[in-house]
C-alpha positions as CSV (number, residue, x, y, z in Angstrom):
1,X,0.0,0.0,0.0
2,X,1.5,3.6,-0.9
3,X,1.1,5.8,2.2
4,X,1.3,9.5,1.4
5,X,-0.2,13.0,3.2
6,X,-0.8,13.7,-0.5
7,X,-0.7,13.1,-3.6
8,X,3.0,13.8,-3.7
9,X,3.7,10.5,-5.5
10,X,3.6,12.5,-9.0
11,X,6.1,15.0,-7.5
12,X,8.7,12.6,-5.6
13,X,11.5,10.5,-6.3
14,X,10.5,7.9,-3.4
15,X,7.4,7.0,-1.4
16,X,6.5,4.9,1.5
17,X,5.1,1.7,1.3
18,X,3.3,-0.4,3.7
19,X,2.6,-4.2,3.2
20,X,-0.2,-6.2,2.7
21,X,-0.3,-9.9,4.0
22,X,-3.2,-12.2,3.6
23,X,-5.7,-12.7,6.8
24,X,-5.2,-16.4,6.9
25,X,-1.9,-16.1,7.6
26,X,-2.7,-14.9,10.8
27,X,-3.1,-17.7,13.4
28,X,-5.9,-17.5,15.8
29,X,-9.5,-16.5,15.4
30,X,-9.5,-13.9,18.2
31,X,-6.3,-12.4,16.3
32,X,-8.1,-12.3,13.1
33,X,-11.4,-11.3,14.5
34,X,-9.3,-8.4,16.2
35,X,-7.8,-7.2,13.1
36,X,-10.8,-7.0,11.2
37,X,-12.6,-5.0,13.9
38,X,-9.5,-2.7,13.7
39,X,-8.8,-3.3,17.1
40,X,-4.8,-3.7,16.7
41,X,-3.3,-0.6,16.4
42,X,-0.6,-1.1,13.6
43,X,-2.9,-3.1,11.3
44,X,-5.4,-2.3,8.9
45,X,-8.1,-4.9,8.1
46,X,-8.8,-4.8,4.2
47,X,-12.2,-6.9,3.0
48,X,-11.5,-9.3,0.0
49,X,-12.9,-7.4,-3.8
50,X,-12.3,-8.4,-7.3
51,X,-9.0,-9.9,-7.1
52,X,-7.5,-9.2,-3.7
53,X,-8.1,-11.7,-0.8
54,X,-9.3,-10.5,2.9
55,X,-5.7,-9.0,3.7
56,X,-4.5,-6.6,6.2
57,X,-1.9,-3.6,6.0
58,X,1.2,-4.2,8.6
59,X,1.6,-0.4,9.2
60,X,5.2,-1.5,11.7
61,X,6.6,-1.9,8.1
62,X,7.1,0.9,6.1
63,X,9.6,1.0,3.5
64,X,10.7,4.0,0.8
65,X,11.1,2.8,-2.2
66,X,11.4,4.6,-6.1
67,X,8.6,5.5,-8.0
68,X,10.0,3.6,-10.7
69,X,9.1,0.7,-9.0
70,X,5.5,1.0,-9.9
């Protein structure tokens, strides 16, 4: 996931990124049922659509990387 304050992507060399993991990865119902009520601080709960499986974003691990990249 691209984290920016703006749309400053256009205008910048790098950006910050955030990773997205799949849900099932997570072991535990009460620590999946707590991520998808948003209840852990650092994670993001993101429902599955079109081609993207119920994931969450792990908000501890932001990275810069080039534009270019995308």
């Amino acid at each position: 996931m691209i984290i920016s304050q703006s749309c400053d992507i256009e205008h910048r060399e790098f950006v910050a990124v955030a990773p997205i993991f799949p849900l099932e990865q997570v072991e535990g119902k009460s620590r999946r049922d707590a991520i998808k009520e948003n209840r852990v601080n650092y994670r993001f709960y993101l429902p599955s659509v079109a081609d993207l499986v119920e994931s969450y974003v792990d908000f501890t691990i932001i990275n810069s990387v080039t534009k270019l990249f995308f």
